[in-house]
N, C-alpha and C positions, 0 to 999 in steps of 0.2 A: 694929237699927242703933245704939243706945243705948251700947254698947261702943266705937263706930269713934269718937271726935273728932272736930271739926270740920275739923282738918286732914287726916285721913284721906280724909274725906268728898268736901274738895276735890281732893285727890289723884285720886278715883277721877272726880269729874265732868271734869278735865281729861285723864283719859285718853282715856273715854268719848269725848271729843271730837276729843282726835289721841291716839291711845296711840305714834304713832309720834314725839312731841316727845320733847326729849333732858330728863331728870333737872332738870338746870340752868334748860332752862325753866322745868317744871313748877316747881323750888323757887321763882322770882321769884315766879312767880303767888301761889302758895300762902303765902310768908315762910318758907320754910325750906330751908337749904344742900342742896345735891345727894345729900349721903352721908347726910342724913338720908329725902330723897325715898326714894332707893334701900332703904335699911332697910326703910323702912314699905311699899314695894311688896313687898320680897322677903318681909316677917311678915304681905302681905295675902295673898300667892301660895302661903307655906306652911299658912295658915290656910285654907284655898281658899274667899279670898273672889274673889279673881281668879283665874278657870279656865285661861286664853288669851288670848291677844292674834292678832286677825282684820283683813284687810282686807276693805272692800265695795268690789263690781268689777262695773260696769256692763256685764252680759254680753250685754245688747240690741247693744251697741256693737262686741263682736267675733263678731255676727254669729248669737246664740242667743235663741231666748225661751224663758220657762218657761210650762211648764204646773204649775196642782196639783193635786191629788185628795184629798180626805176619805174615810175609809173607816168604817163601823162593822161591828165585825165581829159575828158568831153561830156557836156550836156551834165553841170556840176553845178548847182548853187553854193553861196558861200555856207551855207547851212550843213549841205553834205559834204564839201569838201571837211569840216571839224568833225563832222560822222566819221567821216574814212579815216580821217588821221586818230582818232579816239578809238577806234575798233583797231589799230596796230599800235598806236603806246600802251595800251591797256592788257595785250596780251605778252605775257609773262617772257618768254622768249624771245622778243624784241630788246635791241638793246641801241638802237639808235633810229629816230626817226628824225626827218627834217623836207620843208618844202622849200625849195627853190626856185629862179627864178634861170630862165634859159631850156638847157634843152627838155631836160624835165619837170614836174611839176611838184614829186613826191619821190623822198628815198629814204627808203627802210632796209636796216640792215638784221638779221635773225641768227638765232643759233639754232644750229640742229643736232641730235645727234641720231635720229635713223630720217632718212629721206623719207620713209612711209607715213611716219608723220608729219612731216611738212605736209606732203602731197595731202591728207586729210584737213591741214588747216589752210592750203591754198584751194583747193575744193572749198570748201566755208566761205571763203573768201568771196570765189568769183561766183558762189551764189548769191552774193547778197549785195556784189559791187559791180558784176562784169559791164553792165551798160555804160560805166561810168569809166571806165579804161581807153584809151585808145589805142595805148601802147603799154607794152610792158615786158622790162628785158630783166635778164635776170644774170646773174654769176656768183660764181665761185669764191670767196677771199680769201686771197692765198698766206698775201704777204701785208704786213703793213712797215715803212719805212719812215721814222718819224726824225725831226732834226731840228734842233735849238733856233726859237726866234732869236736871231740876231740882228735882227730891222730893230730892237729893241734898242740895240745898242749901239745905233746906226753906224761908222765906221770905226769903235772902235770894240773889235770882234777879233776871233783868231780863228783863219779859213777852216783848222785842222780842230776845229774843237764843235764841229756841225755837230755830227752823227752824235744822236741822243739814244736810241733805243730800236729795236727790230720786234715786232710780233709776226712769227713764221707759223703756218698750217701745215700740221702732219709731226712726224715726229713720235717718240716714246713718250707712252701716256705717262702723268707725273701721279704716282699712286697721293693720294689725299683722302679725310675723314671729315666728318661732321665737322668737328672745329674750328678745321680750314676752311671748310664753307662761310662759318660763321667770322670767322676773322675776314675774309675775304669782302664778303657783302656787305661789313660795317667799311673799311676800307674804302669798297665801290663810289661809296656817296659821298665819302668825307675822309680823303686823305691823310689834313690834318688833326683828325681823333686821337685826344689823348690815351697812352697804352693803357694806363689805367681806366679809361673808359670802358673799353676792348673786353678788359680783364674783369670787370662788372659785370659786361653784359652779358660776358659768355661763362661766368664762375670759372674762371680759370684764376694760376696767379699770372703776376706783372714776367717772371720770368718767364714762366711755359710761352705767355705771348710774347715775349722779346724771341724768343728762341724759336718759335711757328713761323715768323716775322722772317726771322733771316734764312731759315731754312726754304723758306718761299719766294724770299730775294734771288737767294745762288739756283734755286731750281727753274730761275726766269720763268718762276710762273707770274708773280710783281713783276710789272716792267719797268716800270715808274710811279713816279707821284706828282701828281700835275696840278695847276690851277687852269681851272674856265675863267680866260680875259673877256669881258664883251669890249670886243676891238671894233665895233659900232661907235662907241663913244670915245674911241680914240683916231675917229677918221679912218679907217683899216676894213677891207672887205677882201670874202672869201672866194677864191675861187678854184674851180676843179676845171681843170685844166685835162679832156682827154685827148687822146694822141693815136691817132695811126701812123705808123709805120711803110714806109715801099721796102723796106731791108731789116727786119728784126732783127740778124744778128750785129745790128749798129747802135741798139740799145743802152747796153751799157756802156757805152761810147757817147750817150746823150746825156745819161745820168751822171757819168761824173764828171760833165760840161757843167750842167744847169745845177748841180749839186750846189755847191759856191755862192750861188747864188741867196743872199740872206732873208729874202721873203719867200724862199721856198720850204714851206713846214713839215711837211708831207708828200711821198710817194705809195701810193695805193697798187699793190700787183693782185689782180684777178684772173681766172681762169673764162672765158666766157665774156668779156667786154673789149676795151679798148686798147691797144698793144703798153701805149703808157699811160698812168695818170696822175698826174703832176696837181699839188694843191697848194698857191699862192695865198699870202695873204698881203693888199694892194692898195693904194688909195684910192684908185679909181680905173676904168677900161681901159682907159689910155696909156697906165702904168702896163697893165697887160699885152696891150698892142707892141709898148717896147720891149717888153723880155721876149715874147712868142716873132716876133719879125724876128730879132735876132738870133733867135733861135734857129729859124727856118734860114737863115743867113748862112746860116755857119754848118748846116748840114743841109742841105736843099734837094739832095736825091736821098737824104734818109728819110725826112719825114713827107706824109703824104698830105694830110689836113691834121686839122683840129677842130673841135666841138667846146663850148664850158656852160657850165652852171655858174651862179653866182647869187653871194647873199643870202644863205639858209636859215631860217626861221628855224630854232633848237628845239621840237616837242619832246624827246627823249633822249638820252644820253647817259646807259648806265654799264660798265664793261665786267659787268657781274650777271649772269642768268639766276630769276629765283631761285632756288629748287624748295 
């Protein structure tokens, strides 16, 4: 990251935060006119340090949960391993896939909304893949806990300005229509879509979609508006951090220890896997080594072990189901 500025820096942590704010914002924040924001995003975009711009969409709310799976695979040519992963980004209810590198191999995460069809498309599945399995765990997503890169802005940050956004499972369904559909899945892939594109695509006017917009903000069915960093090219690796427990009810006693902590982006709560899951993003093991010792430091009959992945290869990533 030695290369981005500090204005650069701040650029990308305000997107991170809304990527859907206009130029002109972002330039106040940061000290710099609009036509310069614009520059330095479009030489951060050609340089691909910015992959995309995403919205997160609280898909508990219209009416779906996910499930995820972990896979590791056995007896896989590199041939079939792009089979397998092309037969789960290709199916429509998939809305994240990724291989990495540790304790599993593969992890897809689905939406559902009656289990009886899952079970007929993991039936499908392990018809056509079971050899190639040798593990495969499955859960629930309950919760997702996300929180302002602040490694971004390396010390100067403010502890009480983490917590960026909550995707919670369960809940009063958020009644929605066609249109919301269609606003939503333009959204999914490009956050920063002009309203007036929006309002093109879907023959609406600019108001009705300004007004679909915020009525889908307050109904925390939008969570956020993000940008995809590849923090590859910024020296910066991902890691999922899972966690067992000897005393669960010391948990939230650990989160908001490690909370604080500014390479922490992500807390994952599942029904059906690991008691915590903690997602770092590090420059290297080592950096890991030092937060998880201390960790285990400082609470040593709470936690029992730990497990991580690291380094995921993005084949999907979209927080919209087709319909």
């Amino acid at each position: 990251m030695d290369f981005l500025d500090v204005k650069d820096r701040k650029i990308l942590y305000e997107l991170d935060f809304n990527s859907r704010q206009s130029n002109s914002k972002i330039g106040k924040k940061v000290g710099l006119h609009k036509n310069v924001v614009n520059y330095r995003i479009k030489r951060m975009e050609k340089n691909g340090i910015i992959s995309n711009y995403y919205t997160m969409i609280d898909t508990f709310k219209i009416g779906y949960n996910s499930l995820r799976f972990y896979i590791s695979f056995q007896n896989v040519t590199p041939e079939k391993r792009e089979e397998i992963i092309a037969y789960f980004v290709n199916n429509k209810y998939t809305w994240w896939v990724g291989s990495f590198e540790g304790e599993y191999d593969l992890a897809v995460l689905i939406w559902i909304k009656d289990l009886h069809d899952f079970y007929g498309f993991w039936e499908k599945t392990l018809r056509k893949y079971h050899s190639y399995f040798q593990k495969q765990k499955f859960s629930l997503y309950c919760q997702l806990r996300v929180f302002r890169h602040s490694f971004l802005m390396k010390d100067d940050f403010k502890k009480t300005d983490r917590d960026k956004y909550e995707i919670t499972g369960g809940g009063k369904e958020v009644k929605t229509d066609e249109l919301d559909f269609k606003i939503l899945e333009l959204l999914a892939v490009n956050s920063r879509i002009p309203t007036i594109q929006i309002a093109k695509k879907t023959d609406s006017s600019i108001d009705t979609i300004i007004n679909r917009m915020k009525r889908l903000e307050k109904l925390d069915v939008i969570q956020g508006y993000r940008v995809n960093i590849n923090y590859d090219k910024l020296g910066y690796h991902l890691f999922k951090v899972n966690v067992t427990l000897n005393d669960y009810s010391q948990r939230g006693k650990i989160i908001n220890y490690i909370r604080n902590n500014p390479n922490l982006i992500m807390i994952d709560k599942a029904i059906g896997y690991y008691d915590l899951e903690l997602d770092f993003l590090l420059k290297n093991l080592n950096h890991l080594r030092i937060i998880m010792d201390n960790l285990t430091r400082v609470f040593p009959k709470e936690i029992k072990n730990f497990a991580f992945a690291h380094d995921p290869i993005y084949h999907k990533m979209v927080y919209m189901p087709e319909i």
